[in-house]
N, C-alpha and C positions, 0 to 999 in steps of 0.2 A: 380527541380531546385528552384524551387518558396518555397516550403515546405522548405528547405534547410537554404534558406534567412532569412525565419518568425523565424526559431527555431533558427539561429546564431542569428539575432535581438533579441529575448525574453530573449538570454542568457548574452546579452551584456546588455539590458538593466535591467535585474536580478545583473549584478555584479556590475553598478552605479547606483543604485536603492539610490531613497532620505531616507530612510528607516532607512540608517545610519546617516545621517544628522536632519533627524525627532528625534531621539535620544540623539545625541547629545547635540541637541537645548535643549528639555524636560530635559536632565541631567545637563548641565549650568542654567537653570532657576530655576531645584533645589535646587540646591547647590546656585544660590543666595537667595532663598528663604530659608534655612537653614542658612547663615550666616546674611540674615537680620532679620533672626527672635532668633539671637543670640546678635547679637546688640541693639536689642530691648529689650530684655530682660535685657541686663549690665544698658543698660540706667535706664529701670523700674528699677535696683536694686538700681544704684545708688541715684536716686530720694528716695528711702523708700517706706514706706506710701502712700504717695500722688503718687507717680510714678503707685503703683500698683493700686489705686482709680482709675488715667486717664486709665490704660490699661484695666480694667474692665467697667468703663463706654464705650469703643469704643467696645464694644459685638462684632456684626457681623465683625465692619467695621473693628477690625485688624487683622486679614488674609492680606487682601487685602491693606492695609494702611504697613505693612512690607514687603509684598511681593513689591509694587513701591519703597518703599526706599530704600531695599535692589538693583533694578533695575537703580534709580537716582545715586545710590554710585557707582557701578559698571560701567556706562557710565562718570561718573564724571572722574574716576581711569584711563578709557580710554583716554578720556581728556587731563588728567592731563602728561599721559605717552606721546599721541600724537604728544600734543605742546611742549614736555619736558620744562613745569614749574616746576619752582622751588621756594620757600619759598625765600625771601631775604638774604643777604649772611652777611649785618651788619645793624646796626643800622642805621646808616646813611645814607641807603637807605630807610629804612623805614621814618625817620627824615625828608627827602626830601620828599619823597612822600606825607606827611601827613602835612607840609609846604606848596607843590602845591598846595592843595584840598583844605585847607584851607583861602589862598589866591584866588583863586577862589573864592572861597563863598563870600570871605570880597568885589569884584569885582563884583559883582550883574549886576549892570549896567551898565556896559561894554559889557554884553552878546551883540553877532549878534542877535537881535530880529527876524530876517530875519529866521535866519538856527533854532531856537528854532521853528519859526510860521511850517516850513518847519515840522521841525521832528513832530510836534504835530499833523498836517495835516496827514502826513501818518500813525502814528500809529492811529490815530482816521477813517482811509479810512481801515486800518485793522480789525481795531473792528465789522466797517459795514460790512467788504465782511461777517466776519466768521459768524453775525449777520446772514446775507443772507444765507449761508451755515447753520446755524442751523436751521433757519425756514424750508428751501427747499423750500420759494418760495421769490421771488421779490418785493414782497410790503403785506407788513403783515401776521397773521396766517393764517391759513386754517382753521376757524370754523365753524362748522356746526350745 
């Protein structure tokens, strides 16, 4: 009865095995790795010259500098389908947009000085945790 159980469990857990998901992951990460290293390459073309000097000065580092861009464009895509954004639909939206920002700016000092001290407080109390997180300890390096 016992033997029974182990071998329908071993069977069950053979036919959802990660194995295929292991797979698939490896094959989407190639394939972004293949079309970001096809983008890279249009770019380098289009650039000349000089495109193909910067891609040979990054020796090691582009493998791995295509493979994350091809990774950032892909989650971006996601992004972009997620929140279904879309590009503006006339000018006059853009025209408004670029009208607000720039009123803004010509407003300086009107800002809440309050909610800017605010915001700047906590990305600067982000900087320290991750500070902390990198060291891995509390109050300075570990040297020895």
């Amino acid at each position: 009865m016992l033997r029974a159980r182990i071998v329908q469990a071993a069977r069950h857990a053979r036919q959802y095995s990660t194995k295929s998901t292991q797979e698939k992951a490896q094959e989407a990460a190639g394939k972004a790795f293949e079309q970001g290293k096809a983008g890279a390459e249009k770019i380098i073309k289009a650039l000349g010259p000089l495109g193909e000097r910067a891609g040979s000065l990054l020796g090691a580092y582009r493998e791995p500098i295509v493979y994350n861009f091809a990774v950032v464009r892909s989650l971006a895509k996601q992004v972009y389908v997620a929140e279904g954004l879309a590009p503006p639909r006339s000018v006059a939206e853009v025209k408004a947009a670029y009208t607000e920002i720039w009123e803004s700016a010509l407003k300086w000092r009107q800002l809440n000085f309050a909610k800017v001290g605010v915001y700047a407080l906590e990305a600067y109390g982000i900087f320290k945790i991750g500070e902390i997180l990198g060291r891995r300890s509390l109050i300075g390096y570990n040297v020895q």
